[in-house]
C-alpha positions in Angstrom: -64.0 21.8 37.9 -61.7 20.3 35.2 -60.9 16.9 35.1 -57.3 15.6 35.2 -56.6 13.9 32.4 -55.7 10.0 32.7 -54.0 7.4 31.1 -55.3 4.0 31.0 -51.9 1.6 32.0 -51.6 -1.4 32.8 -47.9 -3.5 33.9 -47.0 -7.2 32.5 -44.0 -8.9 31.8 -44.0 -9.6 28.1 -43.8 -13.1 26.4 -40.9 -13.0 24.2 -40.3 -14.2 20.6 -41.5 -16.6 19.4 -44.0 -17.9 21.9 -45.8 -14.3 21.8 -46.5 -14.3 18.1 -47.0 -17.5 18.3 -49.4 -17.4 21.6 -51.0 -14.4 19.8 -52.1 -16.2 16.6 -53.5 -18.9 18.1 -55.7 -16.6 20.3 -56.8 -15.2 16.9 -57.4 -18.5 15.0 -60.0 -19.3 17.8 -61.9 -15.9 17.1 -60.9 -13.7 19.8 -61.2 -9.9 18.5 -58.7 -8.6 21.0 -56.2 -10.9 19.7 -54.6 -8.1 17.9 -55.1 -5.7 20.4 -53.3 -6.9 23.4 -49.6 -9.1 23.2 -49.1 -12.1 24.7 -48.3 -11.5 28.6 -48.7 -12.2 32.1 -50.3 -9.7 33.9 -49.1 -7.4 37.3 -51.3 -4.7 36.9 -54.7 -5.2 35.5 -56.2 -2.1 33.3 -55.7 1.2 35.4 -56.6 4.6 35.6 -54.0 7.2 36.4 -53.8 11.0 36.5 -51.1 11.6 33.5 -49.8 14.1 36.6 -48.8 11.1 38.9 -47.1 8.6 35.8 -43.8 10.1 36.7 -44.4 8.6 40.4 -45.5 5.4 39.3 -43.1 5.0 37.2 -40.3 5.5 39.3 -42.3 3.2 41.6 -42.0 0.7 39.0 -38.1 1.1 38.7 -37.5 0.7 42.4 -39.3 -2.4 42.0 -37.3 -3.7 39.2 -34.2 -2.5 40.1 -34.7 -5.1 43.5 -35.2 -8.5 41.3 -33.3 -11.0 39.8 -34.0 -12.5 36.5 -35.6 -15.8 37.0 -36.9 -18.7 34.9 -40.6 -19.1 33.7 -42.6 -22.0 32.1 -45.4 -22.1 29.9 -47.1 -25.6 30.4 -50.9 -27.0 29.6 -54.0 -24.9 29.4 -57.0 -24.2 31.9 -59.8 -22.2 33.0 -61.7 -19.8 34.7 -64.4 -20.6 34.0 -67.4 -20.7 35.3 -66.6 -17.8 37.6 -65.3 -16.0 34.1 -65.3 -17.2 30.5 -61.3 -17.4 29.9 -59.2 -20.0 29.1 -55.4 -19.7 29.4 -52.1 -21.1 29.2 -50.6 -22.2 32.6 -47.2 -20.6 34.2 -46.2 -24.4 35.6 -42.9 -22.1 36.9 -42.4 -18.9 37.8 -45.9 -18.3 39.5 -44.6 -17.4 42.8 -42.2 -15.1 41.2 -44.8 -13.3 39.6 -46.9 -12.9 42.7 -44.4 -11.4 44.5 -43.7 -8.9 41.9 -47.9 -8.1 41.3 -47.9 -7.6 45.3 -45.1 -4.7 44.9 -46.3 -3.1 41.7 -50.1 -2.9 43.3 -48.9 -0.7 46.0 -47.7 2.9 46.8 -48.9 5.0 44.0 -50.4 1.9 42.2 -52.7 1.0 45.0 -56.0 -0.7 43.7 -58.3 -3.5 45.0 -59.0 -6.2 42.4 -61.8 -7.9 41.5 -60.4 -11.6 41.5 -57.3 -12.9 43.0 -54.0 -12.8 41.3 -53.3 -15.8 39.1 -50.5 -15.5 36.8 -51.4 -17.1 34.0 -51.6 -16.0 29.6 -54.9 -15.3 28.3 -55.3 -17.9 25.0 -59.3 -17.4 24.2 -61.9 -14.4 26.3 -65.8 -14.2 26.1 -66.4 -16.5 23.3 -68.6 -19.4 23.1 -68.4 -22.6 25.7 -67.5 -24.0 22.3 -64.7 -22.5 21.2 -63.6 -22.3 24.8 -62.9 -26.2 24.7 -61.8 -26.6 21.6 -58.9 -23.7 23.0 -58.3 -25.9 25.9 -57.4 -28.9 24.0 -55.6 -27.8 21.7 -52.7 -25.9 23.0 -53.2 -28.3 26.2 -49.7 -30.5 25.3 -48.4 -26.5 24.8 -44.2 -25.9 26.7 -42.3 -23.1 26.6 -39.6 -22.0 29.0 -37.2 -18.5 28.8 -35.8 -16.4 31.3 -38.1 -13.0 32.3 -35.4 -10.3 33.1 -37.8 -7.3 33.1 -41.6 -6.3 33.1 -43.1 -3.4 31.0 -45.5 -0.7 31.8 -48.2 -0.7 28.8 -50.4 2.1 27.8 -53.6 1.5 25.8 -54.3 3.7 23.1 -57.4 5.5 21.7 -57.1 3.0 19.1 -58.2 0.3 21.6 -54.5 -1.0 21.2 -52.4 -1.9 24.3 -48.3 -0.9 23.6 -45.2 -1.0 25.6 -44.5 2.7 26.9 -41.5 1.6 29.2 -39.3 -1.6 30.0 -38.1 -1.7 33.3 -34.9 -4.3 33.6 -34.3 -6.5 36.6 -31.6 -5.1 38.8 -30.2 -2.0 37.0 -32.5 0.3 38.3 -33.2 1.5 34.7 -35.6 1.6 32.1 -35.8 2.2 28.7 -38.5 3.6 26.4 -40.1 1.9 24.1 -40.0 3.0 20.4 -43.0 4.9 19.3 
């Protein structure tokens, strides 16, 4: 029996310019090889399999969602950790959390269903699975680190053969609409 064939998705509202590229570099000036490979966001939907057969349902999941929420203010404030339970350290969301929580509860349901392995904590990845080290020195650096901008949509990624994560769709708050990325 053949296989369906799958996409590998994931959902995140997108840190915009220029605390992304900014938030990006830094993760790569402490060393961390998927630096390039992933832009700066807050996570909704951790890494997923899907049949490319049900996209079209998740997507419009996705746009019901969106079309339901307001735009609402977030801020970027301090660092912490995971760790010990897992070797990340990360850039708060001081506000904005509990918005972000109630949209990760409505994305992970219906056709994007999954159990997860930790509890949702909005937060931007700064430094992954490198030494304790370099794991501090992460910390205390971008610990005095603010940024605050309004999020008005979240965007369905898609990660490529080249181990790349992109933006496939935007989906704005309150329109009902998306629009594609450009390829």
């Amino acid at each position: 029996m053949k296989r369906a064939a799958v996409a590998l998705i994931g959902v995140a509202i997108a840190i915009p310019e220029p605390y992304g590229s900014d938030l990006q570099r830094e993760r790569g000036r402490f060393g961390d090889p998927l630096a390039g490979a992933i832009p700066t966001h807050v996570t909704l939907l951790p890494p997923t399999e899907v049949d490319t057969g049900d996209l079209p349902k998740a997507e419009l999941h996705l746009e019901d969602i969106a079309a339901g929420l307001t735009p609402f203010e977030m801020h970027l404030l301090g660092t912490d950790t995971f760790r010990p339970v897992s070797p990340v350290v990360f850039v708060r969301v001081a506000r904005g959390a509990e918005d972000c929580e109630q949209i990760e509860g409505a994305v992970r349901s219906g056709p994007l269903n999954r159990e997860v392995v930790f509890g949702y904590h909005p937060h931007v990845t700064i430094a992954h699975h490198l030494p304790d080290e370099t794991l501090d020195r992460a910390c205390d650096e971008l610990a005095t680190y603010d940024a605050c901008f309004a999020v008005a949509s979240f965007s369905l990624y898609r990660h490529g053969s080249d181990g790349v994560w992109r933006p496939d769709r935007t989906f704005a708050f309150g329109r009902g609409t998306s629009q594609a990325q450009p390829s």
